[in-house]
N, CA and C atoms as a LAMMPS dump frame, in Angstrom:
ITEM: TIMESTEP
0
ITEM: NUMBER OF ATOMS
348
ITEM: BOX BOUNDS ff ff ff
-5.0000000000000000e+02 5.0000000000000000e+02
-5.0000000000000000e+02 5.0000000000000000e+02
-5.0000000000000000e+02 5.0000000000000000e+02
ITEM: ATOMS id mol type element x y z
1 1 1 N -364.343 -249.047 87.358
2 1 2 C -364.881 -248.149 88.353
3 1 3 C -365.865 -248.929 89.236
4 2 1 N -365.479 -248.912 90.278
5 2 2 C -366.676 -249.328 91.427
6 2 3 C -367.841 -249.213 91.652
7 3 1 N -368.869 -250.189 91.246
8 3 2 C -370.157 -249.766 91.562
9 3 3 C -371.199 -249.947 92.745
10 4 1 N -372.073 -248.765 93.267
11 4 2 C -372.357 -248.961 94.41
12 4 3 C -374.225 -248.603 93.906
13 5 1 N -374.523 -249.144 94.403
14 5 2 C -376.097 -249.563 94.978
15 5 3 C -376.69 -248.5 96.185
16 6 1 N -377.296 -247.406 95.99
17 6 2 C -377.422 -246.702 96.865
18 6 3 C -379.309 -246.597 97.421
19 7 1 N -379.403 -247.335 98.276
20 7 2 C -381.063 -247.479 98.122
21 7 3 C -381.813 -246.196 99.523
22 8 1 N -382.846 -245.735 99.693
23 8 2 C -383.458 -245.053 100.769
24 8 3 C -385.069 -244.878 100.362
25 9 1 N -385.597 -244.526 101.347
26 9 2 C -387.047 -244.737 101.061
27 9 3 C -387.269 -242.865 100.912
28 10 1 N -386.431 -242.226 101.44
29 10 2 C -386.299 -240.514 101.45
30 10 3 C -385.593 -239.508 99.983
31 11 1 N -386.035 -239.21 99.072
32 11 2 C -385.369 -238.599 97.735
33 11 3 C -384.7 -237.904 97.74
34 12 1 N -384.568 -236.903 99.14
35 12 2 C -383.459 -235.504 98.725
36 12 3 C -381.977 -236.301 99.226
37 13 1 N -382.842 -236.915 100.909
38 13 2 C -381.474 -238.126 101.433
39 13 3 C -380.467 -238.976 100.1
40 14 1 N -381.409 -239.675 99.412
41 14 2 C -380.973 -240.402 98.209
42 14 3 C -380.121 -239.338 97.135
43 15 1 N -380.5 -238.677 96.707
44 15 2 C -380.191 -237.29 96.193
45 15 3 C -378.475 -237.221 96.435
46 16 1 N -378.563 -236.73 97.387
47 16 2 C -377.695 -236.579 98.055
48 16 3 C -376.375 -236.847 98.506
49 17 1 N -376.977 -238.156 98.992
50 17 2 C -375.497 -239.79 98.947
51 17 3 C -375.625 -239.849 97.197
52 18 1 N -376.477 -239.763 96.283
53 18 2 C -375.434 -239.91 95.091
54 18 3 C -374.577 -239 94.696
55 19 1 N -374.997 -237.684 94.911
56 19 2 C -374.262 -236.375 94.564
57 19 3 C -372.582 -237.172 95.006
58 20 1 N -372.975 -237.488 96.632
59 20 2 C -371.076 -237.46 97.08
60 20 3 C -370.673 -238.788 96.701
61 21 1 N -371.393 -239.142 96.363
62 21 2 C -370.25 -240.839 96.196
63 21 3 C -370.292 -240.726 94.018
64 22 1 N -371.248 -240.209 93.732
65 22 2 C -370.415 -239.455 92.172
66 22 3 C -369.656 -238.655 92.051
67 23 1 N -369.211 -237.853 92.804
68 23 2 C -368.272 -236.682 93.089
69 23 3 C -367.011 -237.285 93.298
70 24 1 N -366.834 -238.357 94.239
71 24 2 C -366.142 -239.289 94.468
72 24 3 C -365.639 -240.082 93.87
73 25 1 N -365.777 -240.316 92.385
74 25 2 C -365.435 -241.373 91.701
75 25 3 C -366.22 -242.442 91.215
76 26 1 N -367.545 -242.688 91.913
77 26 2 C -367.973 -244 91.999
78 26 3 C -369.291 -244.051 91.015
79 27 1 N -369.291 -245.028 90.17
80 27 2 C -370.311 -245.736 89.666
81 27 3 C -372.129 -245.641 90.392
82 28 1 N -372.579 -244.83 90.477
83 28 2 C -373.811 -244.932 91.872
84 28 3 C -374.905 -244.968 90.892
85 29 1 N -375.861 -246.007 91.479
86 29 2 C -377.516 -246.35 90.883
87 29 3 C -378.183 -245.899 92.24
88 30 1 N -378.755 -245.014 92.064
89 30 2 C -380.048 -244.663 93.546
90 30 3 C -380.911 -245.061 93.174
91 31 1 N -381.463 -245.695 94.29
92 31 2 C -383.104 -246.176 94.21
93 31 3 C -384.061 -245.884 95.245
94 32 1 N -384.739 -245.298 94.733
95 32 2 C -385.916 -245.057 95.756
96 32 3 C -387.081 -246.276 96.205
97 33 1 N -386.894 -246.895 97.131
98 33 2 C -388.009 -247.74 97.548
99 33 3 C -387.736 -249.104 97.2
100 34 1 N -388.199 -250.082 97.936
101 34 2 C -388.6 -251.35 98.241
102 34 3 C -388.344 -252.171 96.634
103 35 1 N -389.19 -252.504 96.116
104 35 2 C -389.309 -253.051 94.582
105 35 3 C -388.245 -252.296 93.832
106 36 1 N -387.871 -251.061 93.493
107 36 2 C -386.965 -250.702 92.58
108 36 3 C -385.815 -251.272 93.178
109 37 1 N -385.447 -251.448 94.515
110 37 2 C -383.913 -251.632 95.235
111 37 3 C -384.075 -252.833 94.615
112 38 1 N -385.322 -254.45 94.657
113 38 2 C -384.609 -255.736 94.314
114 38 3 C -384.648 -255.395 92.99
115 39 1 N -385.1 -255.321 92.049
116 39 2 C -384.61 -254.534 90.74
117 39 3 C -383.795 -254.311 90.224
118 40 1 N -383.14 -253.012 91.047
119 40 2 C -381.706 -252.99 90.593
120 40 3 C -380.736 -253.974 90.976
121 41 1 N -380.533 -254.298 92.137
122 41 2 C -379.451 -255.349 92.831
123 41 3 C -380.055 -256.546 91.667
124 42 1 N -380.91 -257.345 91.56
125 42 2 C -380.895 -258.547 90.301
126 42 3 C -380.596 -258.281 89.006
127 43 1 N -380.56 -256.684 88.849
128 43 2 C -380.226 -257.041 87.133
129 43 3 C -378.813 -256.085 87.228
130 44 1 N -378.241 -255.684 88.137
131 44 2 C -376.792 -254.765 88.349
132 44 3 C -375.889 -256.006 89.16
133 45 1 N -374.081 -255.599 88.126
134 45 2 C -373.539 -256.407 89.349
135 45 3 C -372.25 -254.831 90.546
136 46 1 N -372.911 -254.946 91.089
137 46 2 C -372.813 -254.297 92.112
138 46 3 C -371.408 -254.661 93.437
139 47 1 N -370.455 -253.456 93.628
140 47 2 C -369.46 -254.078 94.461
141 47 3 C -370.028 -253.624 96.003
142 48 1 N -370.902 -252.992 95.799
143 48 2 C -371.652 -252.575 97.285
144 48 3 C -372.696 -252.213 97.375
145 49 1 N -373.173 -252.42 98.669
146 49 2 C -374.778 -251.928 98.786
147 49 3 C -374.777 -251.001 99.881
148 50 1 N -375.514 -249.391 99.533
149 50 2 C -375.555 -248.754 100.833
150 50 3 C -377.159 -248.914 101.247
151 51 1 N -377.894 -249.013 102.741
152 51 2 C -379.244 -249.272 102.722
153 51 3 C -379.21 -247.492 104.01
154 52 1 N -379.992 -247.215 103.523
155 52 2 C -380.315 -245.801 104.066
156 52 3 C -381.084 -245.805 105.177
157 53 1 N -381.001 -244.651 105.897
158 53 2 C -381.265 -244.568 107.417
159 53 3 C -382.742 -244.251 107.425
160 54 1 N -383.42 -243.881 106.13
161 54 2 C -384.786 -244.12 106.184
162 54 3 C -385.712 -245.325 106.016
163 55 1 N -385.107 -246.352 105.515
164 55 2 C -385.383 -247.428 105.301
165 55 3 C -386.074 -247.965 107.119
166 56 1 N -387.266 -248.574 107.238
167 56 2 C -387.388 -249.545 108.209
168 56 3 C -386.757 -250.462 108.421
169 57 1 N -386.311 -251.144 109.833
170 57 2 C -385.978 -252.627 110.165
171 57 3 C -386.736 -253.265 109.549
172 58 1 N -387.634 -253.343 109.22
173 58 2 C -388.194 -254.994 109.009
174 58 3 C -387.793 -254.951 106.996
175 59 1 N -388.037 -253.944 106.449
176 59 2 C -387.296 -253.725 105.26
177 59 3 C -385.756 -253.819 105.202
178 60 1 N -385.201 -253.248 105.761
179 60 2 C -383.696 -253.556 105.577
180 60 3 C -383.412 -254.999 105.887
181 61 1 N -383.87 -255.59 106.639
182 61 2 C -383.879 -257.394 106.958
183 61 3 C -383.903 -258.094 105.841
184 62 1 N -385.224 -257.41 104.872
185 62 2 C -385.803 -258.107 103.892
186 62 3 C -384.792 -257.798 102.793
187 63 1 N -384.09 -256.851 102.551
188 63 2 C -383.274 -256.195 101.559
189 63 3 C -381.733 -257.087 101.385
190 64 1 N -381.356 -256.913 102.742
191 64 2 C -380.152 -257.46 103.312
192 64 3 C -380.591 -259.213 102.757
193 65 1 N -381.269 -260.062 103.449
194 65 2 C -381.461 -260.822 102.739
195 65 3 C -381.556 -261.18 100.914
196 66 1 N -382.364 -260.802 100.787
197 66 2 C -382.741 -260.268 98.75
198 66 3 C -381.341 -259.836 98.384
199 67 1 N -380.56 -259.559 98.942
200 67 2 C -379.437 -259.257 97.867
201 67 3 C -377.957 -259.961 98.245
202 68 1 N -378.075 -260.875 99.496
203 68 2 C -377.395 -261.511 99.619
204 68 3 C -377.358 -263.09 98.452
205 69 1 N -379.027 -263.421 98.257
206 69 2 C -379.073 -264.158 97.728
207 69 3 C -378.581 -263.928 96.105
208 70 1 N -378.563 -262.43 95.47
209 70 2 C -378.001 -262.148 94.489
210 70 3 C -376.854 -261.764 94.202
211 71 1 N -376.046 -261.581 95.231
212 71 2 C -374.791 -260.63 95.012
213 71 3 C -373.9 -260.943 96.273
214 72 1 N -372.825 -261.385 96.154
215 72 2 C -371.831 -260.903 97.568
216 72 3 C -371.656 -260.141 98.048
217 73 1 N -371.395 -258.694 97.272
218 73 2 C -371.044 -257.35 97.628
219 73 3 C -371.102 -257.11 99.412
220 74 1 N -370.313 -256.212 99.707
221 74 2 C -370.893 -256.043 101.138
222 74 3 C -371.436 -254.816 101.183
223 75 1 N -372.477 -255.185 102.565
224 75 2 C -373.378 -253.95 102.586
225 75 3 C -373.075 -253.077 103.895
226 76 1 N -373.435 -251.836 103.799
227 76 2 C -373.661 -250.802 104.438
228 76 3 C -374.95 -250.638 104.817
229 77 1 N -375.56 -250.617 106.036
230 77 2 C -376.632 -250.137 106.98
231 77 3 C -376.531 -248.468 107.461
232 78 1 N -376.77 -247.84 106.959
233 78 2 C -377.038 -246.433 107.942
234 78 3 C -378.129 -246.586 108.827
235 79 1 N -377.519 -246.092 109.831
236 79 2 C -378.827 -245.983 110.821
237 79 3 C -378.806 -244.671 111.33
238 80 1 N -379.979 -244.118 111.752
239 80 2 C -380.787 -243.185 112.778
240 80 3 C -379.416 -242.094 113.775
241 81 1 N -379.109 -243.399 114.747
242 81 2 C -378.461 -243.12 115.859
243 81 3 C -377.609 -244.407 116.71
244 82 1 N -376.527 -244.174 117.246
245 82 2 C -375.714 -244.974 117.882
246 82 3 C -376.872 -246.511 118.003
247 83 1 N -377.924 -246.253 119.025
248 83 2 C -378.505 -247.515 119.784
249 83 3 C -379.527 -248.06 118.804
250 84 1 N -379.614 -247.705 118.084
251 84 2 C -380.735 -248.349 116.801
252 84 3 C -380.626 -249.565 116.638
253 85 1 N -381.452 -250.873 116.548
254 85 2 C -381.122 -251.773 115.98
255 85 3 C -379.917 -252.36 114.75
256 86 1 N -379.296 -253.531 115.185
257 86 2 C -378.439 -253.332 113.935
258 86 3 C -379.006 -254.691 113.225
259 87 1 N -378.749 -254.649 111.833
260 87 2 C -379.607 -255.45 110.977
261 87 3 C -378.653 -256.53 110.739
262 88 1 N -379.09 -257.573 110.872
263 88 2 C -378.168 -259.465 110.87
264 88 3 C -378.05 -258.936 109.275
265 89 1 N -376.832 -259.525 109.155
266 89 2 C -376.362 -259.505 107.626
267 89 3 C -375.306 -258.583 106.878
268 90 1 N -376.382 -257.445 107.63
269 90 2 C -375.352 -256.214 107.018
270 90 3 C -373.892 -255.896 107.744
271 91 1 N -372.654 -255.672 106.69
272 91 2 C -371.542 -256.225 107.133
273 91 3 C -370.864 -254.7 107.594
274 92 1 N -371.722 -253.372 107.858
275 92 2 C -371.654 -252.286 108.562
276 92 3 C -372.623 -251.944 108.905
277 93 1 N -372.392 -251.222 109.726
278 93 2 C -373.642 -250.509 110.451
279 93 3 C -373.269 -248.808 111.455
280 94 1 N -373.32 -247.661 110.246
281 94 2 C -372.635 -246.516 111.109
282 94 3 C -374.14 -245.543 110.523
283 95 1 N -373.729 -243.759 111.458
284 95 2 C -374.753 -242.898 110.984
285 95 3 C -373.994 -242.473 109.843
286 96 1 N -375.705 -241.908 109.713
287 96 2 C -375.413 -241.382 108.202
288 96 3 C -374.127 -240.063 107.696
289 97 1 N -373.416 -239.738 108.616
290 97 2 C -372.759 -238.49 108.475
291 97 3 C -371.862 -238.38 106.784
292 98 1 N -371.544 -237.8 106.082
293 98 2 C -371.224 -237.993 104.377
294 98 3 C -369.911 -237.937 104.764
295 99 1 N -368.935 -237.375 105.863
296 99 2 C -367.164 -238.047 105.854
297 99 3 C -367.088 -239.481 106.221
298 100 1 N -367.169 -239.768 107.756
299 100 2 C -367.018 -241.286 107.908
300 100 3 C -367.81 -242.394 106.893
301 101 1 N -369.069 -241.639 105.859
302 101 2 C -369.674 -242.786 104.962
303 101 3 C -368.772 -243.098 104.11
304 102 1 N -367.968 -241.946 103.448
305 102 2 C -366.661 -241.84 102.622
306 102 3 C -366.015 -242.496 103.031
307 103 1 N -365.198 -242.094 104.009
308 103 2 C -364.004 -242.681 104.368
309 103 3 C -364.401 -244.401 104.063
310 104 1 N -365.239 -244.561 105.137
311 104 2 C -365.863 -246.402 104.824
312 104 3 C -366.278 -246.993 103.779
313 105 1 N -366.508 -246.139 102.631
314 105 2 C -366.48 -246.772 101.296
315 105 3 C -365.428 -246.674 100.514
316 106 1 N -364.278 -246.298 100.857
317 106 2 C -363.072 -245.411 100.398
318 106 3 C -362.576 -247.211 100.255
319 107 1 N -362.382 -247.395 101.84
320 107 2 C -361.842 -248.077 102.251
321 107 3 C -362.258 -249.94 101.705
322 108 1 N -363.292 -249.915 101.736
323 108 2 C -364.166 -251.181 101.561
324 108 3 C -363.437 -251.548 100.192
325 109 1 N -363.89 -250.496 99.277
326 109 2 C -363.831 -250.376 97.851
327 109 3 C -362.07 -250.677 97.848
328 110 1 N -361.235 -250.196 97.858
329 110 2 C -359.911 -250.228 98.449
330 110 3 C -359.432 -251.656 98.882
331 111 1 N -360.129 -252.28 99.574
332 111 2 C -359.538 -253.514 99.727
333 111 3 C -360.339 -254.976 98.92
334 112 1 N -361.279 -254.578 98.531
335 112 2 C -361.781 -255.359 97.942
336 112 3 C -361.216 -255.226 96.335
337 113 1 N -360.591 -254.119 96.097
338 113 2 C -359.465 -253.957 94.571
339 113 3 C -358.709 -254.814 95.225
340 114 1 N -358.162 -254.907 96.311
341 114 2 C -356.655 -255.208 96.502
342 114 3 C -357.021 -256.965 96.662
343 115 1 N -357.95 -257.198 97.075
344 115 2 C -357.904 -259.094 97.59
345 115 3 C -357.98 -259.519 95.929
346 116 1 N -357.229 -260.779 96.387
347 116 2 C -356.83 -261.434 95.426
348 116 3 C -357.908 -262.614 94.715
């Protein structure tokens, strides 16, 4: 089963994305905040990382980094709104809406079973 890394600095938000991506099938660790996210990503091996739309730029930079150095997985950026900054590293970057987050982890998860 696929495991995903679900981090936000907001609890009901966090809450929330685990409800649907456990509903979904998936393996999900939520973390609330800064220190628990490198935490989990160093001692979990993880096939994805989602970084939440509450999270700051200058934190998601720092995150995106910190877990590149631990993990390949690819990550997911939620952001705000269309024109928001997008964060170097992170290998998506969409809003938070809970179908297209699906669909894009459906999919991720999906081909990363399938590569060889």
């Amino acid at each position: 089963m696929p495991r995903i890394l679900s981090v936000s600095y907001d609890e009901l938000l966090l809450r929330t994305r685990h409800m649907l991506l456990q509903h979904s099938g998936y393996d999900t660790v939520s973390s609330l905040g800064f220190t628990q996210s490198l935490e989990h990503c160093k001692n979990g091996n993880f096939d994805l990382f989602i970084l939440g739309h509450s999270i700051p730029y200058s934190d998601k930079r720092q995150l995106v980094e910190e877990f590149r150095d631990v993990c390949p997985a690819p990550i997911i950026s939620l952001r705000r709104n269309p024109g928001e900054q997008i964060v170097d590293g992170a290998d998506y970057h969409i809003e938070p809406d809970p179908e297209p987050l699906l669909d894009l982890v459906n999919r991720i998860l999906a081909q990363k079973s399938t590569a060889p």
